[in-house]
N, CA and C of each residue as an Amber inpcrd file, in Angstrom:
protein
   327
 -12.1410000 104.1070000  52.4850000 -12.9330000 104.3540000  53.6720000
 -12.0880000 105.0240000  54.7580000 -10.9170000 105.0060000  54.8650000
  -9.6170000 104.9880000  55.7670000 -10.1440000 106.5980000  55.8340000
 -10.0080000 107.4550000  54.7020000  -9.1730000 108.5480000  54.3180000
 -10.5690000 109.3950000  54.8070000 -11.7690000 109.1470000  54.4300000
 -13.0460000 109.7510000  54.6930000 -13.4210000 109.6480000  56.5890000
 -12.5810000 108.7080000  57.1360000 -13.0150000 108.7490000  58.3590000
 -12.0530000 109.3560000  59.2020000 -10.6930000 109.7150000  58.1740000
  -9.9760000 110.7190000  59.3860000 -10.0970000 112.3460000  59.0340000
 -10.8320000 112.4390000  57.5360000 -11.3530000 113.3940000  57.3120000
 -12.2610000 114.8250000  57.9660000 -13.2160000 113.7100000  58.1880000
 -14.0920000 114.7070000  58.6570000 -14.1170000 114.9650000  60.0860000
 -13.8100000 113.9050000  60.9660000 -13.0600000 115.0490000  62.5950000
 -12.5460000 115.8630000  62.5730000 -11.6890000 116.2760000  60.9280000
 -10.6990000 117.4040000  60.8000000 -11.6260000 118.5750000  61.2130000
 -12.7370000 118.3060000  60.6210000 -13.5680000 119.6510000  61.2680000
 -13.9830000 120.3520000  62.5420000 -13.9280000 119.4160000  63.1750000
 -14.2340000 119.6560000  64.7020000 -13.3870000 119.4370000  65.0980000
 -11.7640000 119.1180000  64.6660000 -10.4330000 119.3320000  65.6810000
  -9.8390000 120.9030000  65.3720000 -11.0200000 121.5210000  64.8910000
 -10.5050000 123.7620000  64.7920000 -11.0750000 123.7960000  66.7520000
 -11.9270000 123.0230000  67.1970000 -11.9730000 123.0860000  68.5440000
 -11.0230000 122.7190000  69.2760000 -10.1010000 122.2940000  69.1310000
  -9.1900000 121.8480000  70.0490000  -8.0850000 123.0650000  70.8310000
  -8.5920000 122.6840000  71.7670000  -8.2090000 124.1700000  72.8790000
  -8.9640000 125.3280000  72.8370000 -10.5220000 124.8030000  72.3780000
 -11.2830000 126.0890000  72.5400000 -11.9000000 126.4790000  73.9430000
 -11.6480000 127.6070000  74.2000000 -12.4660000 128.2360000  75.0840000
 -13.4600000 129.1700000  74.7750000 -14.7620000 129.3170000  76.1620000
 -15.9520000 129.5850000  76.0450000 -16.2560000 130.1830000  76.7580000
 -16.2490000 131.4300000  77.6410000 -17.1850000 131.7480000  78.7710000
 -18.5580000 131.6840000  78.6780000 -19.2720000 130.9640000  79.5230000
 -20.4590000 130.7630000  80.0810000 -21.1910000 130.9100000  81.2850000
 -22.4230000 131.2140000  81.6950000 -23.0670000 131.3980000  82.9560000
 -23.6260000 130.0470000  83.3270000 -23.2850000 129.9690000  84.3530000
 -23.6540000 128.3700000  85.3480000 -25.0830000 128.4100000  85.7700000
 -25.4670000 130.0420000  86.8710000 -26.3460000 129.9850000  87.5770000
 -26.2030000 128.7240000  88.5220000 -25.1900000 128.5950000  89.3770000
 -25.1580000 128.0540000  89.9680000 -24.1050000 127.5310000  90.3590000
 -23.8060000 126.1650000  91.3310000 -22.3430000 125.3870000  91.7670000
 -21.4590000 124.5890000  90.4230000 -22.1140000 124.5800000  89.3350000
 -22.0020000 123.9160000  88.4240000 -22.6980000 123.2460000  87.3840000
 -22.4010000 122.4410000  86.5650000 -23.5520000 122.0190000  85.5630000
 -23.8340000 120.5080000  85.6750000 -25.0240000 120.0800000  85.4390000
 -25.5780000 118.9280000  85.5450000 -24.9120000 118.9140000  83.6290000
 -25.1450000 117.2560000  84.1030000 -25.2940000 116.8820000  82.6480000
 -25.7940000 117.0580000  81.4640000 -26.8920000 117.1660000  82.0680000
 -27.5830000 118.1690000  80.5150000 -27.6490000 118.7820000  79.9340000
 -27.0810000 120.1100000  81.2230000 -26.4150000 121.3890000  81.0110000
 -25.3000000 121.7420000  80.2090000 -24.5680000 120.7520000  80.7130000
 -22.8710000 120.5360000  80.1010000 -23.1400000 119.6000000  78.4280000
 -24.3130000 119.0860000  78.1390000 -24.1990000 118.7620000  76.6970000
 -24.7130000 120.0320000  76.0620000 -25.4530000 120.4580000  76.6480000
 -26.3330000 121.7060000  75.8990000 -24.7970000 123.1760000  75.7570000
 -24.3040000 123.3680000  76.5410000 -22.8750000 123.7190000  76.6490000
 -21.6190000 123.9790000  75.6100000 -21.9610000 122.1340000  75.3930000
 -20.6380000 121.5300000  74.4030000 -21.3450000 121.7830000  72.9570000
 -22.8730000 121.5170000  73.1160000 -23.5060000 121.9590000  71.1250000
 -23.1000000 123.0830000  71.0920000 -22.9710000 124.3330000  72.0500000
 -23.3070000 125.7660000  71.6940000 -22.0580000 126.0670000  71.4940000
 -20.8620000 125.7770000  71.9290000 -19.1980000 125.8930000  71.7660000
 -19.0760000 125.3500000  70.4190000 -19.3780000 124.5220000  70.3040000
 -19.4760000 123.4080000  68.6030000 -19.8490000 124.3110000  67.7170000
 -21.3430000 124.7790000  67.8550000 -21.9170000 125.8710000  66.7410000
 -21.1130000 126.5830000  66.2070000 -20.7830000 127.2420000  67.8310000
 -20.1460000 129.0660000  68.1670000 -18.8330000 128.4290000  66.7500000
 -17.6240000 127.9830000  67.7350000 -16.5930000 127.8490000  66.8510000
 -16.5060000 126.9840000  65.8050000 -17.1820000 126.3450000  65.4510000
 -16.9810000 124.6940000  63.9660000 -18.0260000 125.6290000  62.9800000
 -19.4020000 125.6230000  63.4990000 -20.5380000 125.9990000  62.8700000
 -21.4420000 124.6380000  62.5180000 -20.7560000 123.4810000  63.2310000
 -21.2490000 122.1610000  63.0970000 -21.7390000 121.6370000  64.2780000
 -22.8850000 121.2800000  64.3290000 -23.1980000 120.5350000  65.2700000
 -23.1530000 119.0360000  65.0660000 -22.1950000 118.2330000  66.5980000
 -22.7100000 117.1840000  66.1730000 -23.8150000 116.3790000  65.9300000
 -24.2840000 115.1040000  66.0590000 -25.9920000 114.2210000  66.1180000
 -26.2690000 114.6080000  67.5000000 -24.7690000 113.8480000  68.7050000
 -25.4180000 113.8050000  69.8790000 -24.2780000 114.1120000  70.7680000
 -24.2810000 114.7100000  71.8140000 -23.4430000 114.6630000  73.1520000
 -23.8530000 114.0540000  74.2330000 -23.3740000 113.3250000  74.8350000
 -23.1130000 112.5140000  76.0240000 -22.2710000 112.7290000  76.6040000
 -22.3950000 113.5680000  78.1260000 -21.9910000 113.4940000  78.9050000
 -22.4540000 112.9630000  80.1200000 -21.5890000 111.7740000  81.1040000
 -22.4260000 111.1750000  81.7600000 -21.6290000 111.7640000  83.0730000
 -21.1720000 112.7220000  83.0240000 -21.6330000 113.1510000  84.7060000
 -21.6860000 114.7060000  84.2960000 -21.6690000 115.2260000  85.1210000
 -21.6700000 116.6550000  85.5980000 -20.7140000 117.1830000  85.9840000
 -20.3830000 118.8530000  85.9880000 -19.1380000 119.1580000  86.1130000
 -19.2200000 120.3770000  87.2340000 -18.2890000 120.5030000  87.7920000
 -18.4620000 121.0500000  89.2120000 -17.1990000 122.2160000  88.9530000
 -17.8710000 123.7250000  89.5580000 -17.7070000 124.8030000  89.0030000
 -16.4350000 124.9740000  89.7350000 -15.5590000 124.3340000  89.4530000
 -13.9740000 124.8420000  90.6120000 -13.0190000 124.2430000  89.1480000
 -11.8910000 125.4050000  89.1340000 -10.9950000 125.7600000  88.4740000
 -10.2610000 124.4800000  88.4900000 -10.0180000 123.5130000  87.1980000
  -9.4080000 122.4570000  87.2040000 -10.1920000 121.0750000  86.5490000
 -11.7630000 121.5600000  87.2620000 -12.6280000 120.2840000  86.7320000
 -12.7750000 119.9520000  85.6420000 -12.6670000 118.4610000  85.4450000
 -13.2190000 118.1700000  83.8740000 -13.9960000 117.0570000  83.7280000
 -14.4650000 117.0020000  82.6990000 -15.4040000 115.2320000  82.2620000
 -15.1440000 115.2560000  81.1120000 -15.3850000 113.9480000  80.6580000
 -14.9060000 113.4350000  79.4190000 -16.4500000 113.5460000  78.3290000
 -16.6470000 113.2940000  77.5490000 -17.9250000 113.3330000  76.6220000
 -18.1860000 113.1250000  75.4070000 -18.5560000 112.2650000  75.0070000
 -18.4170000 111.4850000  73.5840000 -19.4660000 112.0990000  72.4330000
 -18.8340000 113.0570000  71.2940000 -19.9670000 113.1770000  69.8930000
 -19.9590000 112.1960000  69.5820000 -20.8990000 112.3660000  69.3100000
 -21.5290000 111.5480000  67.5800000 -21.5360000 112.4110000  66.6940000
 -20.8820000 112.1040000  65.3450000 -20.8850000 112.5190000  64.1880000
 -21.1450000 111.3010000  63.2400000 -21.1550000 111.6570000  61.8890000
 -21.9880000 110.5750000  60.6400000 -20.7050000 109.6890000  60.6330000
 -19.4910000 110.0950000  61.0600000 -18.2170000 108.7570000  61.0570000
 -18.1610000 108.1890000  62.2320000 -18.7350000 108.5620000  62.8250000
 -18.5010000 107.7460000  64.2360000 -18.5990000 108.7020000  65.9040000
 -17.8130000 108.4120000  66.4860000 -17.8530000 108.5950000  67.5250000
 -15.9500000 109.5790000  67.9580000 -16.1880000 110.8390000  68.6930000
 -15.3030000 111.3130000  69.6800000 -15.4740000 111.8050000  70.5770000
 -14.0640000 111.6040000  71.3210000 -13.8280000 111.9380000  72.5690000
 -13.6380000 113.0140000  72.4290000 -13.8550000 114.1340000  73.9290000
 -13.9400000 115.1800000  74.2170000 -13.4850000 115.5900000  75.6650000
 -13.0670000 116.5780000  75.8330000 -12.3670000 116.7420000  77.2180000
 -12.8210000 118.1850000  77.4180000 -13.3950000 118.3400000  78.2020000
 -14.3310000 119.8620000  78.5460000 -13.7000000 120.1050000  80.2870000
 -12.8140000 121.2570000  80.3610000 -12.3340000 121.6140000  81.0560000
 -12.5930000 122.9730000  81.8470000 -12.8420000 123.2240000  83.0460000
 -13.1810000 124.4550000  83.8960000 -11.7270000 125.4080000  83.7690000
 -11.7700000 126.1680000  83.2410000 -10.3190000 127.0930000  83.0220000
 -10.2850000 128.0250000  84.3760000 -11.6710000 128.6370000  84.5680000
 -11.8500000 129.9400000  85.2900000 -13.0840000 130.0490000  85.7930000
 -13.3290000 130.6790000  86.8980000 -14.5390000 130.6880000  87.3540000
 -14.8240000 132.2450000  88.0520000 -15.9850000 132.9770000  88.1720000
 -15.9300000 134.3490000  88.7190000 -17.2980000 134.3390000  88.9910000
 -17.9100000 134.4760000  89.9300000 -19.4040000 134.6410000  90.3910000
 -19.7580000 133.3450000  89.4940000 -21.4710000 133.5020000  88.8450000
 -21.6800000 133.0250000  87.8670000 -21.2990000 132.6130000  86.9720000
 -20.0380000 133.2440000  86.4300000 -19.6760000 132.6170000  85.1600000
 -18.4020000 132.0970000  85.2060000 -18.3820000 131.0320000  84.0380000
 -17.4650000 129.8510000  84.2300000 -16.7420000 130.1280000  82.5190000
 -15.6270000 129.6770000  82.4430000 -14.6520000 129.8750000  81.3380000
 -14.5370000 128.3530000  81.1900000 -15.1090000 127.6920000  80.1080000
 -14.7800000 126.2520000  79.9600000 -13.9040000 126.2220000  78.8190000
 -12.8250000 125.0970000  78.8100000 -12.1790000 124.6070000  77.9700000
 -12.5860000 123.0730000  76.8840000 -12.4550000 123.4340000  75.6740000
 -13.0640000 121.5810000  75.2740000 -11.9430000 121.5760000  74.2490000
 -11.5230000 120.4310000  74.5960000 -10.4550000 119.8160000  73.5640000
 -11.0830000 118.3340000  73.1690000 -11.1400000 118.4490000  71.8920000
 -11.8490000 117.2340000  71.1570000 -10.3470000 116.2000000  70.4870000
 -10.6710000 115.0220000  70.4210000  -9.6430000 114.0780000  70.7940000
  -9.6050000 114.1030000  68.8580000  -8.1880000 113.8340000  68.3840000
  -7.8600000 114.2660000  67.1650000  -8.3040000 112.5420000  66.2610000
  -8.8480000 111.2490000  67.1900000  -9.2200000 110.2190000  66.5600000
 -10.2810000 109.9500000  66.7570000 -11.4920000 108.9690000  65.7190000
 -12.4380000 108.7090000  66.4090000 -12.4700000 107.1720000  67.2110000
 -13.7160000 107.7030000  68.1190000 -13.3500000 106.2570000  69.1810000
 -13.4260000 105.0860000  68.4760000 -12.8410000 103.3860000  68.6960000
 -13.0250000 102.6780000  68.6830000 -14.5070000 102.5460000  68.2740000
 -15.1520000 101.6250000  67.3970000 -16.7010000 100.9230000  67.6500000
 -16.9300000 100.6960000  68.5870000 -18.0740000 100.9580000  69.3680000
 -18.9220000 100.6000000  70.4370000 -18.1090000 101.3380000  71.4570000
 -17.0980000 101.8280000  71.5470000 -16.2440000 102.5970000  73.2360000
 -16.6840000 104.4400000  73.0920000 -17.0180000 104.3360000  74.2220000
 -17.0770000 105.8490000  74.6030000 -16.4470000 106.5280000  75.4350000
 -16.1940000 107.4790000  74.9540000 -15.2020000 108.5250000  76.0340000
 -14.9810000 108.4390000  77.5000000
């Protein structure tokens, strides 16, 4: 069971240090925004989507910001670190580095 659950994060740690430019339309992204965000970076570079993203706050369009945000995948649960790299009018350069373990049972990012 060990070997199958450090397995398959292998797939979604090809994200780690990925960047994305994206359009905000606005000061920044609400939460919803920023999960809808993190699937389309996932797609773009893995070609995998996870079940679910949770992010429970919002991220605010100034060079530096970040929130944390927990997948779901069929092994469990990771952490995620989605970072503001760059910002220019509208559009925002996000960073997501996905955490190379999965979380604990029941803990989220």
């Amino acid at each position: 069971m060990r070997a199958a659950r450090g397995a398959a994060p292998a797939l979604l740690l090809l994200l780690t240090g990925c960047s994305v430019s994206v359009s905000m339309g606005g000061a920044g992204f609400s939460s919803a925004e920023l999960e809808d965000k993190v699937n389309q970076m996932l797609e773009q570079e893995v070609g995998r989507l996870p079940d679910d993203v949770e992010c429970p706050d919002g991220l605010a369009a100034e060079v530096g910001e970040s929130v944390r945000c927990t997948l779901t995948i069929t092994e469990g649960h990771l952490g995620a670190t989605v970072t503001v790299r760059s910002v220019d009018g509208d559009d925002a350069v996000l960073r997501i580095e996905v955490d190379e373990d999965l979380l604990p049972e029941g803990e989220e990012a």
